[in-house]
C-alpha positions in Angstrom: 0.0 0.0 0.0 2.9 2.8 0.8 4.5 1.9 -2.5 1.1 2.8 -4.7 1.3 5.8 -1.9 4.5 6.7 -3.2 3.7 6.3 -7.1 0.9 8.6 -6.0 3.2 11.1 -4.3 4.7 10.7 -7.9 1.7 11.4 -10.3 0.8 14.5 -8.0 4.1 16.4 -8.4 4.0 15.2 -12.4 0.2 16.5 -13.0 1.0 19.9 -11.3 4.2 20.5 -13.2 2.1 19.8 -16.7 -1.0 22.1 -15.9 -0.1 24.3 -13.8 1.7 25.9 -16.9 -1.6 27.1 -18.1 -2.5 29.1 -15.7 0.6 31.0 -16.0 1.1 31.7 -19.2 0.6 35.5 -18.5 3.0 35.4 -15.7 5.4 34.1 -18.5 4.3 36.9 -21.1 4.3 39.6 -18.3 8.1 38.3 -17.0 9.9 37.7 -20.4 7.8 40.1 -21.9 6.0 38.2 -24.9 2.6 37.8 -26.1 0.4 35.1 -24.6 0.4 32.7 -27.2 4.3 33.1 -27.6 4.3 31.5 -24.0 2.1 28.7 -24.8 5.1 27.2 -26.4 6.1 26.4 -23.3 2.9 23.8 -22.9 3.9 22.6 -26.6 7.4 22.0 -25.1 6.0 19.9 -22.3 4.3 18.0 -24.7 7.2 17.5 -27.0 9.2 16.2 -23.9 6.5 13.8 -23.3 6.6 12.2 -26.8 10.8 12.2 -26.7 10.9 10.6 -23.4 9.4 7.3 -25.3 13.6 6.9 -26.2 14.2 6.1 -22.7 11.9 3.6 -22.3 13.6 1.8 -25.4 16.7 1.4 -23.7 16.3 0.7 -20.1 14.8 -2.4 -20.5 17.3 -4.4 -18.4 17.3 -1.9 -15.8 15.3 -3.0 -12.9 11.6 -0.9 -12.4 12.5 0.9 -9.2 15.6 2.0 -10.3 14.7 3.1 -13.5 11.8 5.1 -12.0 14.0 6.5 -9.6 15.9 8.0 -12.2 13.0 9.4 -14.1 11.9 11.2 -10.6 15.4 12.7 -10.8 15.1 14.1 -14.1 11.4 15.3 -13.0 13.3 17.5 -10.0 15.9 18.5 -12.4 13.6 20.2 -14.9 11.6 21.8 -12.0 14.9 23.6 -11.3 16.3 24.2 -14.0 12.8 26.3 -14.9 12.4 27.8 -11.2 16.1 29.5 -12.3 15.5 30.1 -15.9 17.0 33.6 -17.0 15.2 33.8 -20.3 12.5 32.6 -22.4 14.6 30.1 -24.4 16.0 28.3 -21.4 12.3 28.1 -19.9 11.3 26.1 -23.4 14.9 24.0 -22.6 13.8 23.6 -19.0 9.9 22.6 -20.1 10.7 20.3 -22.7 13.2 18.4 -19.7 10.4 18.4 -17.2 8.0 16.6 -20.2 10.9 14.1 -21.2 9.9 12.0 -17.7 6.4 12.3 -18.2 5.4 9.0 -20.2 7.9 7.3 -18.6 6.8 7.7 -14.8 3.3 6.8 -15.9 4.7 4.0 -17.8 7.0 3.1 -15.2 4.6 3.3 -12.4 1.7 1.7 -14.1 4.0 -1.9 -14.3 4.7 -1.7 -10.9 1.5 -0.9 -9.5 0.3 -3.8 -11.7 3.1 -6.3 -10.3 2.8 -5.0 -6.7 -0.9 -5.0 -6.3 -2.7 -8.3 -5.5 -4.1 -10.6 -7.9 -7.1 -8.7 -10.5 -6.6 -5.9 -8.1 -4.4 -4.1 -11.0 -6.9 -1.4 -12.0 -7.8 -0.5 -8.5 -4.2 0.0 -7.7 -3.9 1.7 -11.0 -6.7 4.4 -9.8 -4.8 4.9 -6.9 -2.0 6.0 -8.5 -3.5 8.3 -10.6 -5.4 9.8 -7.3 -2.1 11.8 -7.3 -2.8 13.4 -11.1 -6.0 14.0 -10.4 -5.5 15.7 -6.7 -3.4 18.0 -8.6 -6.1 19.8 -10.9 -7.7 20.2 -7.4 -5.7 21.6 -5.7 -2.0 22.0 -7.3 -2.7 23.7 -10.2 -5.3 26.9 -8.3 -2.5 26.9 -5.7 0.3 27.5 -8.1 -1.9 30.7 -10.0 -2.6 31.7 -6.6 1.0 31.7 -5.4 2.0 33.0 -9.0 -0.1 36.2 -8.0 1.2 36.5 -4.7 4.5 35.7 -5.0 5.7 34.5 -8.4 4.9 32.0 -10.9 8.5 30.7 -9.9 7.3 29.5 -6.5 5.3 26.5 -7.6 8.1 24.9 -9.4 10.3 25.4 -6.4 7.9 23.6 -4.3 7.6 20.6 -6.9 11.1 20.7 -6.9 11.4 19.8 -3.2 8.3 17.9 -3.4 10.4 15.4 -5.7 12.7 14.9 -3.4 9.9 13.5 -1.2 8.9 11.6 -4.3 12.5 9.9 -4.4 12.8 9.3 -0.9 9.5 7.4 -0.6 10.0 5.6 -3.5 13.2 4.2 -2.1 12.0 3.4 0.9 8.2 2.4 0.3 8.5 0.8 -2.7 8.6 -2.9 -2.8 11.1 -4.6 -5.5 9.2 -5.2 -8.6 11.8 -6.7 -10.7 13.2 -6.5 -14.1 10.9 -7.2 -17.2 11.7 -10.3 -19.2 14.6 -9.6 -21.6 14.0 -10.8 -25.1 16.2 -8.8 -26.8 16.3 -5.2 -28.5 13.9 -5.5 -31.4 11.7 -8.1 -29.6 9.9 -5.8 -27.4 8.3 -3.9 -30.7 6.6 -7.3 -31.9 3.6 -6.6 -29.8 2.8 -3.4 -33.0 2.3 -6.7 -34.9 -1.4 -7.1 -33.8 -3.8 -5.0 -34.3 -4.7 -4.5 -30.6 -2.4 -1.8 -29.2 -3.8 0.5 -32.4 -6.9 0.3 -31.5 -7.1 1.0 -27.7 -4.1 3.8 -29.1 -6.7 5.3 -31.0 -9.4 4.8 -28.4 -7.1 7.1 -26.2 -6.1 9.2 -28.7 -10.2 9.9 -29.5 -11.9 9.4 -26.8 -10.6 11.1 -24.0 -9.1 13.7 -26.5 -12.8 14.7 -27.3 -13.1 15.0 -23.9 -10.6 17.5 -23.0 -12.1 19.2 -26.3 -14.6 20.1 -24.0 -12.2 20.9 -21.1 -10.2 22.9 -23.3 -13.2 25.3 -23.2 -15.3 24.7 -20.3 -14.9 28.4 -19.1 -16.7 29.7 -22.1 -18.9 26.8 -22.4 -19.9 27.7 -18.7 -20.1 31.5 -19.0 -21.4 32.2 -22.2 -23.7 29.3 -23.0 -24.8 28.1 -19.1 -25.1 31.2 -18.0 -22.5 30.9 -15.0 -21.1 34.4 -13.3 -17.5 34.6 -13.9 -17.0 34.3 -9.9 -18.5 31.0 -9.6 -16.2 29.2 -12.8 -13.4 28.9 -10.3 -15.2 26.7 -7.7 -17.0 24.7 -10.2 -13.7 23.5 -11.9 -12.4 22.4 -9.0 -15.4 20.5 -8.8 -14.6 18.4 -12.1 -11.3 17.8 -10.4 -13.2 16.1 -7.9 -15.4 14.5 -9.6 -12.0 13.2 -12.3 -10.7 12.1 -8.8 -14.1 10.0 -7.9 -14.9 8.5 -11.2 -11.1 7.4 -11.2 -11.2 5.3 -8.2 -14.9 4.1 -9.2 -13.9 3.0 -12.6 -10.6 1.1 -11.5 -12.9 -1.2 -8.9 -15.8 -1.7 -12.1 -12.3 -2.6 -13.9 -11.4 -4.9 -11.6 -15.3 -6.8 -11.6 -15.4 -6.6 -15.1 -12.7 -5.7 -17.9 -11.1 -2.5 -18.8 -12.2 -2.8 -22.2 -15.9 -2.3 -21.4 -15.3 -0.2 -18.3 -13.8 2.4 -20.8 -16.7 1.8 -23.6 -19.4 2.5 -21.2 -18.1 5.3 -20.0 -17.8 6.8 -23.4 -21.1 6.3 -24.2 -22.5 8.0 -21.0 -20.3 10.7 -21.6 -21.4 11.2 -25.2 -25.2 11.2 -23.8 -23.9 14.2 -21.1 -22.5 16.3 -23.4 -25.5 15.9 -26.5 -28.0 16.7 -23.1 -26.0 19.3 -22.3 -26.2 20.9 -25.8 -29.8 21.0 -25.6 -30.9 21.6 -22.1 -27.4 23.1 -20.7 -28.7 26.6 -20.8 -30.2 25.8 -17.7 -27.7 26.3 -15.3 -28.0 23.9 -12.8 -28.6 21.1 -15.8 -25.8 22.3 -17.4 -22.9 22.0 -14.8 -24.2 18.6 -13.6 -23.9 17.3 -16.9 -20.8 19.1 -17.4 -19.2 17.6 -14.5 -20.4 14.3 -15.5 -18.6 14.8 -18.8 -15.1 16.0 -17.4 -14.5 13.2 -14.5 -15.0 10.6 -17.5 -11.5 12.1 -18.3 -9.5 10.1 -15.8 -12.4 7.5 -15.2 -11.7 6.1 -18.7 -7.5 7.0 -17.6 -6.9 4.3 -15.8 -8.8 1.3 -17.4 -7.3 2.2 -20.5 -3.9 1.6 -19.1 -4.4 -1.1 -18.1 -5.4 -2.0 -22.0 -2.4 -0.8 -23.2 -0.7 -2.6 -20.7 -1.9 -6.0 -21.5 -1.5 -5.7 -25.2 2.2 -5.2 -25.2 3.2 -8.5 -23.8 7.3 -7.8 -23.7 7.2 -4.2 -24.5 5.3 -3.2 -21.9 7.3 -0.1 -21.8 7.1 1.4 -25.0 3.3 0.5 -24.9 2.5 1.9 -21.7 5.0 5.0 -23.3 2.7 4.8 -26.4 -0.8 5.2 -24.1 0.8 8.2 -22.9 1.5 9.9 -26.4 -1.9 8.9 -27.4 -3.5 10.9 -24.5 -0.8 14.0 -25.0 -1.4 14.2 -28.7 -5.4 13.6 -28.3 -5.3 16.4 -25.7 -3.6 18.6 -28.5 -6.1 17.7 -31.1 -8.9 17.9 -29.1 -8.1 21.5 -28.1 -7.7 22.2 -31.3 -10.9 21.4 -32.9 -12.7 22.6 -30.1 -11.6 26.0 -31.3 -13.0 25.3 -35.0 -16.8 26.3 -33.6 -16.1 29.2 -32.5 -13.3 30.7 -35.0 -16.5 30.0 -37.2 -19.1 32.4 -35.4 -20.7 29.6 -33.5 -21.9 29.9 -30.0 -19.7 27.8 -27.4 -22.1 25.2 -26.8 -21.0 23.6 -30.2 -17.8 22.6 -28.6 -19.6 20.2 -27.0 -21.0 18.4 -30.1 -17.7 18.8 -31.6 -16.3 16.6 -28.5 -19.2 14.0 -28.3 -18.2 13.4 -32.2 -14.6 13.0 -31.3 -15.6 10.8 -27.8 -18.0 8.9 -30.2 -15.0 7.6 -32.2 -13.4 6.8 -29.3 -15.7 4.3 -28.6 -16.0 2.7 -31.8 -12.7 1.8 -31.3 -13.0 1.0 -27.9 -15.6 -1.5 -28.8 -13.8 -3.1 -31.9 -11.1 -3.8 -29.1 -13.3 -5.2 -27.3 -15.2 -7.3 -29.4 -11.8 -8.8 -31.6 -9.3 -9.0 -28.8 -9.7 -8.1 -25.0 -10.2 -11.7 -24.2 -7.4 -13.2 -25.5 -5.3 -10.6 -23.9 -6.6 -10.9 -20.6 -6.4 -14.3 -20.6 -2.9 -14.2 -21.9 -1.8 -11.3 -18.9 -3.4 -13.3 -16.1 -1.6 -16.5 -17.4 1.7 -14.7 -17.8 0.8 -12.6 -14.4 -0.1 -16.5 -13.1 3.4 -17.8 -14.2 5.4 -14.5 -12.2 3.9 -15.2 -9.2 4.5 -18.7 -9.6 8.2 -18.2 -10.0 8.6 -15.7 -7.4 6.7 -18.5 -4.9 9.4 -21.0 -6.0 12.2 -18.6 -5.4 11.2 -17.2 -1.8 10.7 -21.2 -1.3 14.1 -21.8 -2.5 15.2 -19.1 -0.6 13.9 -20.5 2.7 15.2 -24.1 2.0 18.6 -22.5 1.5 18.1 -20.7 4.3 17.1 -23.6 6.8 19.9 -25.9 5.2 22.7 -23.0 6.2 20.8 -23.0 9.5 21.0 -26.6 10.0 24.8 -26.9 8.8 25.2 -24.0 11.2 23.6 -26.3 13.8 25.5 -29.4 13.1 29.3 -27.3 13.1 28.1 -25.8 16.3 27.0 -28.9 17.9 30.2 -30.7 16.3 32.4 -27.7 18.2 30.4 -28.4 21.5 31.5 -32.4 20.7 34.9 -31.5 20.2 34.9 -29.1 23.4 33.7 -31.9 25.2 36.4 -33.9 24.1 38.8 -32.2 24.7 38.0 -31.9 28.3 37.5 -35.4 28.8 40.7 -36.1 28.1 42.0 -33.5 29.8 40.5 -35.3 33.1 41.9 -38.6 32.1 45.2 -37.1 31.4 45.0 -35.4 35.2 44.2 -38.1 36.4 
């Protein structure tokens, strides 16, 4: 429990460094004196990072999980200090882009160990926990760091998450259990898993789905003010309500994961989320309406998340790292698109509820794939994890059983070479008597 704790711990300091950025974009303009959307490169940077990082997860694949993540934490506090102390604009970008490059990979990372440290079909469960920490951090990390950003500077935040990572690496060493190495099969051995069709289409079920869904993030302030109605003063407390509810629907789907499959767990939460937003186009402009089925609609964001790891997890049966690395490119790049077709509406005249339609089509295609993974190929995969997860554990019992049965012989051939030194002790001073005698 204190190493999903710790992987937690992990996923907080991660989610605040990626969006707190956005609410300091005119901190950035105002300091390095640029135009707003000059320092939004600084998200693209992130982003960037996230989809380099991918390299790293190639080549560690011998190194064991908790020391791999442990240097991805390191390169996490690196990039948090190297932008708390950056002197101009073009080492922030430098300094963003190495705070993204460990991105993937800690999700990657920490989604195989919560997997191999949880017990047995408890994977998505521990999964949710985990991402508890990503979540927690739109609640509260990101209004904290504009806040601080106002008071102070928009420097402060990233010094926290800085010393924040440090907590990160020192619970990770000491909470985490040993998860192991992956199995070795060589270099080009863990890509065959791109041979089946499977990893594309929960990819693109990522890439779509919860894309169209931060289509609608993207522009829930609008959405909320213009079309809903909502005063300006009341947009701050209702976003931290979607964190919220992201954080609820999180820990809620990984359990239906875990009593049914991820694969249909993610479907069905598409769908609903495709009936919210459609409702919500037509009777949103009742206000009350409109933010419940608004809040619906954004905590399906991380309540697909973490099934659909768990997907992408078990399609990529010895390449689990570069297809854990690929879910998290899929849901970067979605995030990108979505945001970018929800601005199409309303470059064109149109009011902002038609972002919403523009995100249930996008969340709609989502689920086609969603479901054509489910239908072709989430049954042979799950039976093939559980047998493979089956066979781990059943090599791990035979080794701690070895282990003791070394042990107790070293302890019995301890035994007998102490009670043989008592026997020759005793010898000795027998015939030490005799010889007195």
């Amino acid at each position: 429990m204190k190493g999903l704790i710790a992987l937690a711990f992990g996923a907080f300091s991660f989610g605040v460094v990626e969006f707190v950025a956005m609410g300091l974009l005119p901190y950035f303009a105002q300091d390095f004196e640029l135009e707003i959307a000059t320092a939004g490169h600084s998200i693209s940077a992130y982003a960037f990072g996230v989809c380099l990082g991918i390299i790293y997860m190639v080549f560690t694949r011998k190194l064991n999980l908790k020391v791999s993540i442990l240097i991805v934490v390191s390169c996490h506090v690196l990039g948090s200090l190297l932008t708390v102390f950056a002197p101009n604009f073009t080492v922030l970008i430098i300094a963003r882009l190495i705070s993204g490059l460990p991105h993937g990979c800690f999700f990657g990372l920490g989604a195989i160990i919560a997997m191999r440290i949880s017990a047995a079909g408890k994977g998505s469960s521990a999964m949710a926990l985990m991402l508890v920490g990503q979540t927690t951090s739109i609640v509260c990390g990101v209004p904290l760091g504009t806040a601080l950003a106002h008071a102070l500077s928009w420097r402060t935040i990233f010094m926290l998450m800085a010393a924040w990572g440090i907590v990160v690496l020192i619970s990770l060493w000491r909470w985490l259990p040993n998860p192991g190495k992956l199995e070795d099969h060589g270099f080009w051995r863990q890509f065959d898993f791109l041979k089946d069709k499977a990893p594309y289409l929960v990819g693109l079920s990522i890439f779509l789905g919860n894309g169209g869904i931060f289509c609608m993030q993207s522009y829930v302030s609008p959405i909320l003010t213009d079309f809903m109605g909502v005063p300006l003063g009341l947009v701050a407390p209702i976003l931290i309500g979607l964190g919220l509810a992201m954080t609820v629907y999180n820990l809620i789907s990984g359990k239906l994961a875990d009593k049914y499959t991820p694969g249909k767990v993610t479907f069905w939460i598409f769908i609903t989320c495709i009936g919210s937003m459609v409702a919500a186009f037509y009777w949103g402009n009742t206000m009350i309406v409109g933010i419940v089925l608004i809040t619906y609609a954004a905590g399906c964001l991380f309540g697909a998340g973490g099934p659909q790891q768990v997907s992408i997890l078990r399609t990529s049966p010895g390449g689990e790292l570069i297809g854990v690395a690929f879910g998290q490119v899929s849901f970067n790049f979605g995030n990108a698109i979505g945001a970018f077709a929800g601005g199409m509406p309303l470059e064109m005249g149109y009011g902002a509820e038609y972002v919403l339609l523009v995100s249930a089509g996008l969340v709609l295609l989502g689920a086609g794939f969603s479901l054509a993974y489910n239908v072709t190929s989430e049954e042979r995969f799950t039976k093939m994890f559980f047998a493979a997860q089956a066979k781990r554990l059943e090599a791990a019992h035979q080794e701690a059983t070895a282990a003791v049965a070394q042990a107790e012989a070293e302890r019995q051939a301890q035994h007998a070479e102490q009670v043989a030194q008592v026997a020759a002790v005793q010898q000795d001073v027998a015939q030490q008597d005799v010889a007195q005698r």
